[in-house]
C-alpha positions in Angstrom: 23.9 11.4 1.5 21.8 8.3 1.6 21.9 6.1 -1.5 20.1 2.4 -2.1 23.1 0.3 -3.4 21.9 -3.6 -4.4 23.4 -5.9 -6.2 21.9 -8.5 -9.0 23.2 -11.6 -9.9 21.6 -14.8 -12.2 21.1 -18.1 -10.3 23.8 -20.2 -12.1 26.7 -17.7 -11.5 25.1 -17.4 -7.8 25.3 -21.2 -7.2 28.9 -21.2 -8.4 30.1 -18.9 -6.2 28.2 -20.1 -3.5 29.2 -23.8 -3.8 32.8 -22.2 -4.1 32.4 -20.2 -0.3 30.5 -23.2 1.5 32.1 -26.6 0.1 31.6 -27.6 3.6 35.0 -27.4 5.1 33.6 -24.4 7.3 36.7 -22.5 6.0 37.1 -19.0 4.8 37.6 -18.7 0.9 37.5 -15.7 -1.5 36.7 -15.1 -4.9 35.8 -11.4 -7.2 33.3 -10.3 -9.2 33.2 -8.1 -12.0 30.0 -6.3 -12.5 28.0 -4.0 -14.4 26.2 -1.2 -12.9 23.1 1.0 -13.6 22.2 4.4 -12.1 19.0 5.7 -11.6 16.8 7.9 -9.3 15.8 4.4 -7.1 19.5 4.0 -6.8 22.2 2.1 -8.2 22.2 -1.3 -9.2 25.5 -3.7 -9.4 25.2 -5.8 -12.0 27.1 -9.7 -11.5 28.8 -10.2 -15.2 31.6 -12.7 -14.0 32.8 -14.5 -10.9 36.4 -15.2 -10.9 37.2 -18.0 -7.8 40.4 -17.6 -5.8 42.0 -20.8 -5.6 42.9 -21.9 -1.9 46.9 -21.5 -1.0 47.6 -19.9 -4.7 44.9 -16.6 -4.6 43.5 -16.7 -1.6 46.1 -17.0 1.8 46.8 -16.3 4.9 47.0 -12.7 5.9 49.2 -10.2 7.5 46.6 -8.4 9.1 43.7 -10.8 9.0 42.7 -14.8 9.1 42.8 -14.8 5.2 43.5 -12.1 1.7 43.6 -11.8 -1.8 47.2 -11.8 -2.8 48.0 -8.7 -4.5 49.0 -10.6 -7.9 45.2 -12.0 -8.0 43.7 -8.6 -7.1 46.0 -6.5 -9.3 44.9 -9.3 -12.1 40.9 -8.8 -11.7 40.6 -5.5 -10.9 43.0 -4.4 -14.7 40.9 -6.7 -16.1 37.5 -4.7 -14.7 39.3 -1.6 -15.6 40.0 -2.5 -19.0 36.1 -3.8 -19.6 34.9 -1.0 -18.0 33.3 -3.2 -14.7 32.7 -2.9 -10.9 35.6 -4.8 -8.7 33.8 -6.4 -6.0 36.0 -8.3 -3.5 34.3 -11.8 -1.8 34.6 -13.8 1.3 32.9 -16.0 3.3 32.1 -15.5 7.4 30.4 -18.5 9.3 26.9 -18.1 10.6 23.8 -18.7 8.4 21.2 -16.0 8.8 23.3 -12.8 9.6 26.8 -11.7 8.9 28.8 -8.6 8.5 32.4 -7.2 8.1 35.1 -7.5 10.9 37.4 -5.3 12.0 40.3 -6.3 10.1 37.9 -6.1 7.4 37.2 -2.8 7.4 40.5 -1.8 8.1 41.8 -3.1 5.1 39.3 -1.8 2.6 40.5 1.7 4.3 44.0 0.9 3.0 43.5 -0.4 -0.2 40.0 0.9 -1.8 40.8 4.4 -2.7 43.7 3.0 -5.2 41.4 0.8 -6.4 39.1 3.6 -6.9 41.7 5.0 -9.1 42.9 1.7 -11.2 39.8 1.3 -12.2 38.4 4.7 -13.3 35.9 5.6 -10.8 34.9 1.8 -10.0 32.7 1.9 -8.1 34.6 -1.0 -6.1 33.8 -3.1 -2.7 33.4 -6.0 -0.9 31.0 -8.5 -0.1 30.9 -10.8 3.1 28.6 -13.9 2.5 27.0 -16.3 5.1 24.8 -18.9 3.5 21.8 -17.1 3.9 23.2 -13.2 4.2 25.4 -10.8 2.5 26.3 -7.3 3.8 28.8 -5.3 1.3 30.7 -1.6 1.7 31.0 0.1 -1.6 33.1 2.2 -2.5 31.9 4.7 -5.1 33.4 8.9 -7.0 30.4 10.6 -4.0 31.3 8.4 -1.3 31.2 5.2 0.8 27.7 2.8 1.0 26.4 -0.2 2.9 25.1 -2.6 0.5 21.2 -3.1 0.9 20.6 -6.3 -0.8 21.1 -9.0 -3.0 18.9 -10.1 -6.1 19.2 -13.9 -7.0 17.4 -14.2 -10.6 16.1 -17.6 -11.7 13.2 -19.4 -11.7 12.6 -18.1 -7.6 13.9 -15.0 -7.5 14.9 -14.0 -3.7 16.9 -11.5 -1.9 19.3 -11.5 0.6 20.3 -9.4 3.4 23.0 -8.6 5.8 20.7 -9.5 8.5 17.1 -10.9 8.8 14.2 -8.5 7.9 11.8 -7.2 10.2 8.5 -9.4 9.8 6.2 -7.3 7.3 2.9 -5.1 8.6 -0.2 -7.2 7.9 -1.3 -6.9 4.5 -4.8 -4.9 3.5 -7.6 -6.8 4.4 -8.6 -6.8 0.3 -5.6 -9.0 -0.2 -7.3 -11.7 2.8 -7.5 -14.4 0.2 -4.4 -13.7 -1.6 -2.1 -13.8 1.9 -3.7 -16.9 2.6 -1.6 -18.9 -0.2 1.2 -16.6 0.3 1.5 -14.9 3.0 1.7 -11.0 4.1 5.5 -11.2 3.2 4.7 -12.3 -0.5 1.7 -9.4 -0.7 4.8 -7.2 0.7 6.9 -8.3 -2.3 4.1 -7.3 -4.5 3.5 -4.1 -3.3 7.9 -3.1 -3.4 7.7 -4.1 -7.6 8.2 -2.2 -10.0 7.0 -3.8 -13.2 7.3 -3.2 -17.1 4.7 -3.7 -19.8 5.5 -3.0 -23.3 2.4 -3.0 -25.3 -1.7 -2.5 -24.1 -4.0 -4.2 -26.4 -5.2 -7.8 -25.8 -2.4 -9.5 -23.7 -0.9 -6.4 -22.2 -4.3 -5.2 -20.7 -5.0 -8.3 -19.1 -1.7 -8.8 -17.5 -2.4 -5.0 -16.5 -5.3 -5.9 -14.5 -4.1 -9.0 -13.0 -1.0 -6.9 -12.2 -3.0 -4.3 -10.7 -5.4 -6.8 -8.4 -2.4 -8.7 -7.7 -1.2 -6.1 -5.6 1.8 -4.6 -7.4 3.0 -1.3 -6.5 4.6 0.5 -9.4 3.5 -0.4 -13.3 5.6 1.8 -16.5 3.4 1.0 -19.3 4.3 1.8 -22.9 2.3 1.8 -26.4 1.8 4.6 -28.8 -1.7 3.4 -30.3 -5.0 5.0 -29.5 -8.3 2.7 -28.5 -10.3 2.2 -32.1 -13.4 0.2 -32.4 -11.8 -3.1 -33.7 -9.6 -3.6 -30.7 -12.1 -2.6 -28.6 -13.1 -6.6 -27.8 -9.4 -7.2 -27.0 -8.5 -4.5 -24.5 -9.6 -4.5 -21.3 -12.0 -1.8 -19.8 -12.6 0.1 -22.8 -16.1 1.9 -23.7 -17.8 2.9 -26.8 -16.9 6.6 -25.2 -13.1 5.4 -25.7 -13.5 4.5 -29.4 -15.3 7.6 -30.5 -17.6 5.0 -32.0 -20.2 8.1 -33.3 -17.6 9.6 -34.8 -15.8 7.1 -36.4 -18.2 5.3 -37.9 -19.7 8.6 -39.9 -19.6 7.9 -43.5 -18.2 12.0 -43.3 -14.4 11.7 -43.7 -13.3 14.8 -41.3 -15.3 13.5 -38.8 -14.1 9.8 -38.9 -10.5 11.3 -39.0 -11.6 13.6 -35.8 -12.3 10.7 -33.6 -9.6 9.0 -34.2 -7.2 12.1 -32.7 -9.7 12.3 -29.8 -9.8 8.4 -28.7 -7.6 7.6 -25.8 -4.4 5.9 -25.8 -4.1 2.4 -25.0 -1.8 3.2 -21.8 -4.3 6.0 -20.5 -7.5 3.7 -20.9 -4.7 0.9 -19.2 -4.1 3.2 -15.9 -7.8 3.9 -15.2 -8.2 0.2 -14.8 -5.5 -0.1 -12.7 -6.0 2.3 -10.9 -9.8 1.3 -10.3 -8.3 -2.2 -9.2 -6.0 -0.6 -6.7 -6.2 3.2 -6.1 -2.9 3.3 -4.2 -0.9 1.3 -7.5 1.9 3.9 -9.0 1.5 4.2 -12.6 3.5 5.4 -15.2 1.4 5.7 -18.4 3.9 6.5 -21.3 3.0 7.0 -25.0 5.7 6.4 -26.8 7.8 3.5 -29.1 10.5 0.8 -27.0 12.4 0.9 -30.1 13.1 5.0 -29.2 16.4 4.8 -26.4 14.5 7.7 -24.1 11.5 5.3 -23.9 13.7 2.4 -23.4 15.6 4.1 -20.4 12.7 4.2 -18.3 12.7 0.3 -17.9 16.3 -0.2 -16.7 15.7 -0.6 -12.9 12.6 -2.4 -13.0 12.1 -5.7 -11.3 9.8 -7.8 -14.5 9.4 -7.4 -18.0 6.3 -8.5 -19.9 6.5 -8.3 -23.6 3.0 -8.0 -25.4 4.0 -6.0 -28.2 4.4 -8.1 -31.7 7.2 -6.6 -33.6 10.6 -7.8 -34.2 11.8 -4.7 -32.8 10.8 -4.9 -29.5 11.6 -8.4 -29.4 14.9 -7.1 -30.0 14.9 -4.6 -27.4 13.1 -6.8 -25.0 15.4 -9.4 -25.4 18.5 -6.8 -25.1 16.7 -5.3 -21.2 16.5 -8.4 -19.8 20.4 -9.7 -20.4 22.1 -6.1 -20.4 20.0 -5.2 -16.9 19.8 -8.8 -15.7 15.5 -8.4 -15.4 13.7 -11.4 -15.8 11.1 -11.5 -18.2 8.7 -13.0 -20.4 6.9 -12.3 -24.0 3.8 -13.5 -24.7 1.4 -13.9 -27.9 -0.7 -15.4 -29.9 -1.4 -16.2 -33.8 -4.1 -17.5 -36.2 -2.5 -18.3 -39.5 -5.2 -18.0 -42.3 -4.0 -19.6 -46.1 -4.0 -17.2 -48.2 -5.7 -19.1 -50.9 -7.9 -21.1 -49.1 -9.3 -18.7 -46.3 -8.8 -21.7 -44.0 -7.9 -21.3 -40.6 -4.5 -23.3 -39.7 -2.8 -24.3 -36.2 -3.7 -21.8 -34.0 -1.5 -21.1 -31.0 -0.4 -18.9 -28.0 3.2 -18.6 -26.8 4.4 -17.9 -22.6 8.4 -17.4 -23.5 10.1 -16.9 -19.9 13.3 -15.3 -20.4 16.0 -15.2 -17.4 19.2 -13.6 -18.0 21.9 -16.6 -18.2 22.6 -19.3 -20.9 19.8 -21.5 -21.6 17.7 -19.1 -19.4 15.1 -18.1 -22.9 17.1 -16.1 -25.3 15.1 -14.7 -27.9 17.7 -14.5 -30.3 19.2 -18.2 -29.3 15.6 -19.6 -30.2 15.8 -17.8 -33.4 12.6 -16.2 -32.3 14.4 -12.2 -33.8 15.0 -13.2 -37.6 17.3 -10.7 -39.3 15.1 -10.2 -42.2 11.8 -9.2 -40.3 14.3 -6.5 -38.6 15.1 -5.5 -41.9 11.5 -5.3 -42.6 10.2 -3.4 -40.1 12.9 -0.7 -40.3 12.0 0.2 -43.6 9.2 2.7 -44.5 5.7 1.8 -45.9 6.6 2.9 -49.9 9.6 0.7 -49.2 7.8 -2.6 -48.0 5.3 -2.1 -50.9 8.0 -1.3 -53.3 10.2 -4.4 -51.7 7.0 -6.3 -51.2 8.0 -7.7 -48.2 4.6 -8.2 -46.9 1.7 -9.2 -48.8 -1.8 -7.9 -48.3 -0.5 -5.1 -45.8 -3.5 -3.5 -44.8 -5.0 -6.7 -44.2 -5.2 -7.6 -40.4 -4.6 -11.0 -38.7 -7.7 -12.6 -37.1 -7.0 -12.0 -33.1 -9.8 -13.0 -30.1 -9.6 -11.9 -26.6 -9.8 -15.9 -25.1 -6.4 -16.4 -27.2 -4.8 -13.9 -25.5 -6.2 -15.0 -21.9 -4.5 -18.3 -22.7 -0.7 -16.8 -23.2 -1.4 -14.0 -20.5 -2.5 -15.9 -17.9 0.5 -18.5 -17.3 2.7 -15.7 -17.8 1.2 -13.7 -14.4 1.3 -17.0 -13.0 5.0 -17.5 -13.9 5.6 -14.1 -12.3 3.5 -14.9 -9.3 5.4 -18.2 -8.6 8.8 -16.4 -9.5 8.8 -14.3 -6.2 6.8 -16.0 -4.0 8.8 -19.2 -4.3 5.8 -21.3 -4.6 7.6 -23.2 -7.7 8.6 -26.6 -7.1 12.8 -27.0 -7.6 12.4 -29.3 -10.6 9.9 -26.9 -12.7 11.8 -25.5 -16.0 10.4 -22.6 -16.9 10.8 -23.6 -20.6 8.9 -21.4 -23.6 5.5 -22.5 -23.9 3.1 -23.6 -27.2 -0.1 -24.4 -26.8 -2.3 -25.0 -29.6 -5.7 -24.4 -29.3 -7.4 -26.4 -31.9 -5.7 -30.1 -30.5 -5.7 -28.7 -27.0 -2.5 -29.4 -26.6 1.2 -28.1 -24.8 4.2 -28.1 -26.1 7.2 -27.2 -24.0 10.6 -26.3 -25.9 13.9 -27.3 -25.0 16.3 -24.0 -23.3 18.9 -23.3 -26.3 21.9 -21.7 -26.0 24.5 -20.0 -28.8 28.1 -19.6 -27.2 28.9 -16.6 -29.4 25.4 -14.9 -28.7 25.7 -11.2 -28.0 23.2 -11.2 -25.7 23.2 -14.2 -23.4 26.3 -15.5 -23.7 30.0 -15.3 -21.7 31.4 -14.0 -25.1 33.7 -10.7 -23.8 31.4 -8.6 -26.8 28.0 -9.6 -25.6 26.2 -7.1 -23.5 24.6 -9.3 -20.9 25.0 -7.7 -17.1 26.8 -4.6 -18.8 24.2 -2.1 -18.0 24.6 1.8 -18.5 28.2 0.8 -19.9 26.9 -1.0 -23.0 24.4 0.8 -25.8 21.0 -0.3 -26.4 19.6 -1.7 -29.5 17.5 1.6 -29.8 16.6 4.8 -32.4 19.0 7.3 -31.3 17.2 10.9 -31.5 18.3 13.0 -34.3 19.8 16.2 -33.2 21.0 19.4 -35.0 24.7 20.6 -34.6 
């Protein structure tokens, strides 16, 4: 049985190790990592949640059978403690070389010896090892079903990049539609396009453009999720919609029943979203699902995607946003925009649209570390509509913010951008990809400073938060109710 095994690791725990394998001694050295793991039809993902370096002479020494091991102290050590948090055991070691590398023969051999005990110390694992040159990793995994070649390596960061046991095979020229688009970066960035799979939670103004962009970009697999229907007052915000879409003859009849009909017959938001996509690019796979990212069976269907876009505006799925991209390690980014209005006054105030990059690590965005998921809008939200009116949490309820299509261009579009530059590499090394203000009314930018919280269960090292966990940590979700 064929199955795709990768592995995903954020760039600051990848330049550790790496720094750690290559000092420049052109030695061998060793190190573990403990990871989290995710299952799924596309295959299974390893998931880098700590890297523990084997000190030269003391963990790492010279072998019986081989140039260089693990003593059995160090890997009796890490692999209890991946037992006992419920984590991969992945084994590390550096060959020479640059470009290519696998395992030798002593290698294998001793991962024949010692790999099905590890199997059992830790519960099923799975368990490996990984052989890095500087430019190439190749890994044998050891899993319940059976033994597996790794396939790659994800590096997440401001580029995000793969590796592989040996160089790739130069990618097929790209559709001659994408001419201009190969000509800034390449066939083998239009490749990387087309082998995404991409998330976008919420369809109305920002979420339909990044859906088209998406979509002429060139990416090959979109899950989009909203529950709303198309209605004539977001019709000037979401892309590609029609009169037909809003049921605007129906809706606007002064006869109840029938205004109430055409609301049940307009289209939802994701439906109207995949007919532009797929008019953009007829080949794109789309998954169009109506449904809420606060409900865990909706939320399970983004767990092996590649990106994240957040253009939904609740504090819920800020929360659950915010949880996918530090429990899964997927980058991400949430966008929006907002045009205060004084209550008393009717004036309008500083309007603004927000790009918030966030990459799974410390200081990589954290939602929660920019204070950006306030307990008490949670509390808000998860309360019914008597109870907000009886609390009166929120005044003039039925009241709806001012929102204009052109604001929503101006958070969407750096976030595609972002994205774009992410996996093509096109970034310069000294860009941050720091959250983003702009307000419209002085024409100014503001760029925020990366925060971090040490005892954040999200982002953080802390042994309770849930970043790189995976399937083996719960969601922030609704749990369906079910009957005993």
């Amino acid at each position: 049985m064929n199955k795709l095994i990768s592995l995903r690791i954020d760039e600051p725990l990848f330049q550790k190790l790496h720094q750690h394998l290559f000092p420049g001694d052109g030695d061998e050295h060793g190190a573990v990592i403990a990871a989290g793991i995710v299952e799924t039809p596309r295959g299974i993902r390893l998931l880098a949640r700590e890297v523990f370096l084997a000190r030269d002479g003391i963990d790492y020494v010279p072998g019986t059978r081989g140039y260089r091991a693990l003593t059995a102290k160090f890997v009796a050590e890490k692999s209890g403690y991946c037992a006992e948090q419920n984590l991969c055991y992945l084994a590390v070691h550096c060959h020479g070389g640059r470009d290519e590398v696998c395992f030798s023969a002593d290698d294998m051999a001793s991962h024949e010896r010692g790999y099905p005990a590890l199997l059992d110390i830790t519960r099923g694992g799975p368990v490996g090892a990984l052989v890095f040159a500087k430019n190439a990793v190749a890994g044998d995994i050891w899993t319940a079903s059976g033994r597996f070649q790794l396939d790659h390596m994800t590096i997440v960061g401001s580029h995000i990049r793969r590796l592989y046991p040996s160089p790739q095979p130069r990618p097929r020229a790209a559709d001659p539609m994408y001419d201009r688009h190969v000509r800034m970066f390449g066939d083998v960035g239009q490749e990387i396009f087309s082998n995404l799979k991409v998330g976008i939670i919420g369809l109305g103004g920002g979420g339909s453009l990044i859906n088209e962009w998406l979509s002429r970009l060139g990416v090959g697999h979109i899950v989009a999720i909203d529950f709303d229907r198309v209605e004539l007052t977001n019709r000037p915000r979401i892309v590609g919609t029609t009169p037909w879409d809003a049921m605007t003859w129906l809706t606007k009849s002064p006869v109840p029943w029938l205004k109430k009909l055409g609301k049940r017959l307009s289209p939802y938001k994701v439906h109207v979203a995949r007919r532009v996509a797929k008019q953009a690019n007829p080949s794109i796979r789309y998954d169009a699902i109506v449904g809420n990212i606060v409900d865990e069976s909706t939320t399970k269907l983004l767990v092996d995607i590649d990106f994240l876009f957040l253009a939904a505006d609740s504090m819920q799925s800020r929360l659950v946003f915010n949880a996918l991209v530090h429990q899964y390690l997927i980058p991400g980014i949430q966008i929006g925009a907002k045009v205060p209005v004084d209550k008393q006054t009717k004036q309008v105030g500083d309007i603004f649209t927000a790009t918030r990059p966030v990459l799974p690590f410390p200081y990589g965005g954290c939602l929660h570390c920019h204070e950006l998921i306030p307990a008490g809008r949670l509390q808000q939200e998860a309360l019914s509509e008597e109870e907000r009116r009886n609390q009166r949490y929120v005044e003039d309820e039925d009241i709806a913010e001012p929102s204009v299509i052109a604001l929503n261009v101006k958070s969407a579009e750096q976030a595609v951008n972002d994205f774009m530059m992410m996996f093509t590499g096109l970034y310069k090394p000294e860009v941050k990809l720091c959250h983003q203000l702009r307000f419209a009314r002085e024409r100014s930018i503001i760029n925020i400073e990366p925060r971090a919280n040490d005892d954040c269960l999200d982002c953080s090292n802390n042994s309770r938060s849930r970043r790189a966990k995976g399937d083996r940590h719960r969601l922030p979700c609704r749990i369906p109710f079910s009957r005993s």
